[in-house]
C-alpha positions in Angstrom: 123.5 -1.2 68.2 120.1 0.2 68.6 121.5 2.8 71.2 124.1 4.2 68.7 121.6 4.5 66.3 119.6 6.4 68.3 122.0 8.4 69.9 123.6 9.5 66.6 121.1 9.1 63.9 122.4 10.1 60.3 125.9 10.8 61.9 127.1 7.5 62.4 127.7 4.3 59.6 128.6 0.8 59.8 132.0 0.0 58.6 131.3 -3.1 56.1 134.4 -4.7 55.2 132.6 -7.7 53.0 132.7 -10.3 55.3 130.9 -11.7 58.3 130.6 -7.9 59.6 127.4 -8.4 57.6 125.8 -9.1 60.5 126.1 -5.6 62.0 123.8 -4.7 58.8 121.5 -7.5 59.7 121.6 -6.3 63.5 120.7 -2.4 62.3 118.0 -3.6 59.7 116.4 -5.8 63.2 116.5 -2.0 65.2 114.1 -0.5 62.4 116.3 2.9 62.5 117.6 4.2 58.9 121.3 3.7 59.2 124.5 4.3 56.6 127.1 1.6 55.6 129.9 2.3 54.4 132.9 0.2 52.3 136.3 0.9 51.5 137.4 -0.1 47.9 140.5 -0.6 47.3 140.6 -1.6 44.3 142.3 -4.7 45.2 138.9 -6.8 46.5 138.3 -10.3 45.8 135.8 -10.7 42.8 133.4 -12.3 45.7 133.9 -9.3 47.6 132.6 -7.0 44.7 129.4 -9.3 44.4 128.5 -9.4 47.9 128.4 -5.6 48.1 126.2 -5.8 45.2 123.8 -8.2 46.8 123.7 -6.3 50.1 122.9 -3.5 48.6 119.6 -5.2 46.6 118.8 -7.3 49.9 118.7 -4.4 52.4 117.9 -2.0 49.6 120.3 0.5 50.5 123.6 2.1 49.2 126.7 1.4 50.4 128.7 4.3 50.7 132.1 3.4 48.8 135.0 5.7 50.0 138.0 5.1 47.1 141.9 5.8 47.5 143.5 9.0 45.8 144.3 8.1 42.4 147.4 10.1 42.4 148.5 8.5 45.4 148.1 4.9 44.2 149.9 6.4 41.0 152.6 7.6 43.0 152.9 4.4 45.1 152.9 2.0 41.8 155.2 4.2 40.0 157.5 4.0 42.8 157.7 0.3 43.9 155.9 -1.5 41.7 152.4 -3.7 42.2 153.4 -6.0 45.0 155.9 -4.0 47.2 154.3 -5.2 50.3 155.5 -8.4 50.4 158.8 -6.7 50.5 158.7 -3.7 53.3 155.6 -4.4 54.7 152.2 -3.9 54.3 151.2 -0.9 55.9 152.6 1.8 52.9 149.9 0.1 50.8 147.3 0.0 53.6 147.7 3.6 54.4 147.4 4.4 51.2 144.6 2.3 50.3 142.7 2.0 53.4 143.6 4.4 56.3 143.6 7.8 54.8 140.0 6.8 52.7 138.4 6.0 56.4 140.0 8.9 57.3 138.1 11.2 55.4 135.1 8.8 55.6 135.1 9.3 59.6 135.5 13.1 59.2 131.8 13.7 58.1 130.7 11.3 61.1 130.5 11.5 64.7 130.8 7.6 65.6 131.3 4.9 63.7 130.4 1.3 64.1 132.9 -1.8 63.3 133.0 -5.7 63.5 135.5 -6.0 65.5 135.8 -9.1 68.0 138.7 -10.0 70.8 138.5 -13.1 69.1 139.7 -12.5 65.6 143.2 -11.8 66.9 144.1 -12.2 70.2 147.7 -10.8 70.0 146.1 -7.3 69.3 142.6 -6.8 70.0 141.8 -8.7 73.1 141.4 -5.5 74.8 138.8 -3.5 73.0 135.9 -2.1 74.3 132.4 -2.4 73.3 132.7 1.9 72.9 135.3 3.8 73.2 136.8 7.1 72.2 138.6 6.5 68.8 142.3 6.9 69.6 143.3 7.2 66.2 141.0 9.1 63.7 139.0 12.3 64.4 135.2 12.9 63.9 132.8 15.9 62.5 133.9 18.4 65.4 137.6 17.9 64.2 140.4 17.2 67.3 141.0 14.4 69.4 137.8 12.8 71.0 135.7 14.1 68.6 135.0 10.1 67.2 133.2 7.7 68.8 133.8 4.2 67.8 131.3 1.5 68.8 132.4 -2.3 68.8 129.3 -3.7 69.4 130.3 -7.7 68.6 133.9 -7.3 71.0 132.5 -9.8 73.1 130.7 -12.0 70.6 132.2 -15.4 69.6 133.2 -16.0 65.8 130.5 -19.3 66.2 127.9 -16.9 67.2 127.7 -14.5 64.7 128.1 -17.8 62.3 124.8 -19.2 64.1 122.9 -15.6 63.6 124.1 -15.0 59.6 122.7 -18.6 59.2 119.4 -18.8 60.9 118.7 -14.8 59.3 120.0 -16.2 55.7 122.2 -13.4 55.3 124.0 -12.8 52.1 127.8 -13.8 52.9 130.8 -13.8 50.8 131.3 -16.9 49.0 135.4 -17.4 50.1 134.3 -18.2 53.2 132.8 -21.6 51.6 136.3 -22.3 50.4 138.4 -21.5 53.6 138.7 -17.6 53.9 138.0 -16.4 57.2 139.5 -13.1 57.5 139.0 -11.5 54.4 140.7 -8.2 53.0 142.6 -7.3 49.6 143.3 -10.2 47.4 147.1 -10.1 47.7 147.1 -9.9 51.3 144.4 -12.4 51.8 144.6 -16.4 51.9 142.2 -19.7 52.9 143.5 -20.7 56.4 143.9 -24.6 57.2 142.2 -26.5 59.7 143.5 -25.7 63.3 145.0 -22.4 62.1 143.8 -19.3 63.9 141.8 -17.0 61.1 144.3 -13.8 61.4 146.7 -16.4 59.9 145.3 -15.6 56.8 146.1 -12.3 56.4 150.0 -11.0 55.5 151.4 -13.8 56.5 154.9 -13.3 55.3 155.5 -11.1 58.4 154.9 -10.8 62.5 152.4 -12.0 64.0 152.2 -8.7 66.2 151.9 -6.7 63.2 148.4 -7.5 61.6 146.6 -4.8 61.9 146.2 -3.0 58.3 145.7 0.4 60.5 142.2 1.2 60.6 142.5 -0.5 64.2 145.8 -0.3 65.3 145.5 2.7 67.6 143.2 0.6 69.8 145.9 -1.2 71.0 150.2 -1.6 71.6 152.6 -4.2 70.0 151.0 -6.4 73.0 147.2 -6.1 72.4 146.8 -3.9 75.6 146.3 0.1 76.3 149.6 1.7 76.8 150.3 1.7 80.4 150.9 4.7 82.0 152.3 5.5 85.4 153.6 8.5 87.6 157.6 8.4 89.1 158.2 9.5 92.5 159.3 13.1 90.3 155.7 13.5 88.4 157.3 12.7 85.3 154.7 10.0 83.1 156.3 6.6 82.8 154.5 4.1 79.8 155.9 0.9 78.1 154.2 2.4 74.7 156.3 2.0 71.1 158.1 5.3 70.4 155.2 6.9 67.3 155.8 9.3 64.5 157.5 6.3 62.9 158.4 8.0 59.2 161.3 8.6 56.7 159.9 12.0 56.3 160.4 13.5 59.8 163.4 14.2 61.5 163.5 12.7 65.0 165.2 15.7 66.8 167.5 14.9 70.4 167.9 17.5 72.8 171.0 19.1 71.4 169.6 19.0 67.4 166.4 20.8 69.1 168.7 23.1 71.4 171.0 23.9 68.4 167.0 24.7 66.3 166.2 27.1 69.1 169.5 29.3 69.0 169.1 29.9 65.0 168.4 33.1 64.2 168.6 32.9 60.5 167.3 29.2 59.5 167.8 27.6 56.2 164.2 26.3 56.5 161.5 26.6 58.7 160.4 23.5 61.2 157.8 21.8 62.1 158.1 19.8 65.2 155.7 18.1 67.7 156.3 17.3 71.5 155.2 14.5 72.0 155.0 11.5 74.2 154.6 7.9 73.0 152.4 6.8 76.1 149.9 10.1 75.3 146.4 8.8 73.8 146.4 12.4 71.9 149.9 11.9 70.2 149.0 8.4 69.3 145.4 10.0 67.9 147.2 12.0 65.8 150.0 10.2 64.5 148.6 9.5 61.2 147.6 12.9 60.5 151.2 13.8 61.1 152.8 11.0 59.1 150.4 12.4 56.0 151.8 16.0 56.3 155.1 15.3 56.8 154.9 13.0 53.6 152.8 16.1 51.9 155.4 18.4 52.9 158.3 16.6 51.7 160.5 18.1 48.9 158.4 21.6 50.0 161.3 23.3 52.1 159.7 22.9 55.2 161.2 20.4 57.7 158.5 18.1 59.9 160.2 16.6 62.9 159.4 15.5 66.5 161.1 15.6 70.1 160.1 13.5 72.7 159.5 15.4 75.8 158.4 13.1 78.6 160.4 12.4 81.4 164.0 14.0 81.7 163.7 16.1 78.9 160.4 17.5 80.1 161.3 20.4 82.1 163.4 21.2 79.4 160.7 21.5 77.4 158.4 23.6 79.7 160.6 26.2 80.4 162.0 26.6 76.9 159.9 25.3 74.6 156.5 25.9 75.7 154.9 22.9 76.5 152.1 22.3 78.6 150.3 19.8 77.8 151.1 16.8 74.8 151.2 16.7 71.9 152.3 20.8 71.9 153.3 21.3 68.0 156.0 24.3 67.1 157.0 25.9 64.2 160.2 27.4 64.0 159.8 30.2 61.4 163.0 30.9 58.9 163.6 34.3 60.2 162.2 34.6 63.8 163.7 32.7 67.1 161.2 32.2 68.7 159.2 29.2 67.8 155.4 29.7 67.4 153.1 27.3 68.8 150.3 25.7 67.2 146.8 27.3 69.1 144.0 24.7 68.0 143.2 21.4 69.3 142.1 20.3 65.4 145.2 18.3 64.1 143.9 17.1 60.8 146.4 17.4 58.3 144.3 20.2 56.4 143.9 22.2 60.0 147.5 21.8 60.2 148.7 22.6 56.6 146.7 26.0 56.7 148.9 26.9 60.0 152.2 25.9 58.4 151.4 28.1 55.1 150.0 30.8 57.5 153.6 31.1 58.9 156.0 30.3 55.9 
């Protein structure tokens, strides 16, 4: 803790999610560097939650830096599918809503961040991660992939220990975890675990077991809590085990004639978006989201977002026709010129990548 401090002064914060993560706060207030904190409000917190932001802040006298959700999206998103649609197609429409794209532009004006996470709070996703890392999934201050760092600095720190050290430093802790909360996040989503259960068990626990992780983590790690594995054939060609990515109603997942066919046009209906991508490639999975956001931005706008996977067979293919070189390579395929033009910057936020489309159009 007292290294990232120092290394990154005013441009990192501590990512305080209202419960026993309070200790990071304790840790940084024991370094005797400023540091930031910052919360993600939801507006779907526990009561308890609220009231032990407001007595961190008078304890440590500092200001939590609250990062809210669009109101139009949460608008949109009620509107839609009503209050509790979660508990009907899943959680992470909400949580994305909610949660991912508020840390996204949270971790935007940062260049590391610094979270609670332990290999001990689930180990059927994060028994893997690292104690730092280069975020996989969110960019930092420079803009483009490994332009974050993200610091883990309790990843190897037992659930008892931190317990022992909030208790002897009589920190300020969320009262739910006096009546059975463990893992604590929005109040729908959230629930007391029993004795013997394991504390992710509290959290969306009408679905998977593999699939709780809200998002703000969940490029860390695959569907079995370990990096993507990634190998070379006897022909070059990258071989992983990764879940395909770019997992959205709102773009098109092209095959190799639907791309071949896109190439030919002369005269398209619409232009096209489309990323190369491969499933296995750290910077496809870094900038999934991102993609996911535009696409759903773009919907309705007469531009079609799409993606082709371009790894193994289908990647000389894609070299000597579609220009790849390196993934992800994203194209736009213009509505009155064949040739697609490729995308020159490594920033693949979604406003970096909205300015190109509307450059084009």
């Amino acid at each position: 803790m007292d290294r990232a401090l120092d290394m990154f002064g005013s441009e990192i914060a501590i990512a305080f999610s209202g419960a026993e993560d309070v200790a990071l706060i304790e840790y940084a207030k024991l370094t005797g560097r400023p540091f930031r904190v910052f919360s993600l409000d939801t507006g779907r917190l526990n009561p308890e939650t609220y009231e032990l932001f407001d007595k961190v802040e008078k304890h440590y006298g500092i200001h939590i830096e609250y990062m809210f959700p669009e109101a139009s999206e949460v608008q949109d998103l009620v509107r839609s599918k009503g209050l509790f649609s979660f508990y009907e197609d899943g959680h992470q429409e909400c949580c994305r809503v909610r949660k991912v794209r508020p840390l996204r532009r949270a971790l935007k004006g940062l260049k590391a961040w610094i979270t609670g996470q332990r290999k001990d709070q689930s180990p059927g996703t994060r028994a893997s991660i690292p104690v730092v890392q280069v975020d996989p999934s969110f960019e930092g201050l420079d803009g483009g992939a490994g332009s974050l760092i993200k610091w883990n600095p309790v990843a190897n720190v037992d659930g008892k220990d931190i317990w022992t050290f909030l208790r002897t430093m009589d920190v300020p802790v969320n009262t739910l975890h006096a009546q059975g909360y463990v893992s604590i996040g929005c109040e729908p989503c959230t629930r007391p675990v029993l004795p013997g259960q394991h504390e992710r068990e509290g959290r969306w626990w009408w679905e998977d077991a593999t699939a709780k992780e809200c998002g703000l983590h969940k490029g860390n790690i695959d569907k079995e809590g370990q990096a993507p594995k990634v190998g070379v054939n006897g022909n070059g060609s990258a071989e992983a085990s990764a879940p395909d990515i770019f997992q959205s109603q709102a773009i098109v997942n092209l095959t190799r004639p639907g791309i071949e066919n896109l190439l030919r046009l002369e005269n398209r209906a619409e232009p096209w978006l489309t990323v190369l991508y491969a499933p296995w490639c750290p910077y496809c999975q870094a900038m999934e989201a991102s993609y996911v956001e535009l696409a759903e931005k773009l919907s309705g706008s007469g531009i079609k977002v799409a993606k082709f996977r371009a790894d193994g067979e289908q990647k000389p293919f894609a070299q000597a026709e579609l220009q790849l070189q390196s993934f992800p390579t994203i194209l736009l395929f213009p509505g009155r010129t064949v040739k697609p033009i490729k995308y020159p910057s490594e920033k693949r936020d979604v406003q970096s990548l909205l300015a190109f489309v509307n450059s084009l159009r």
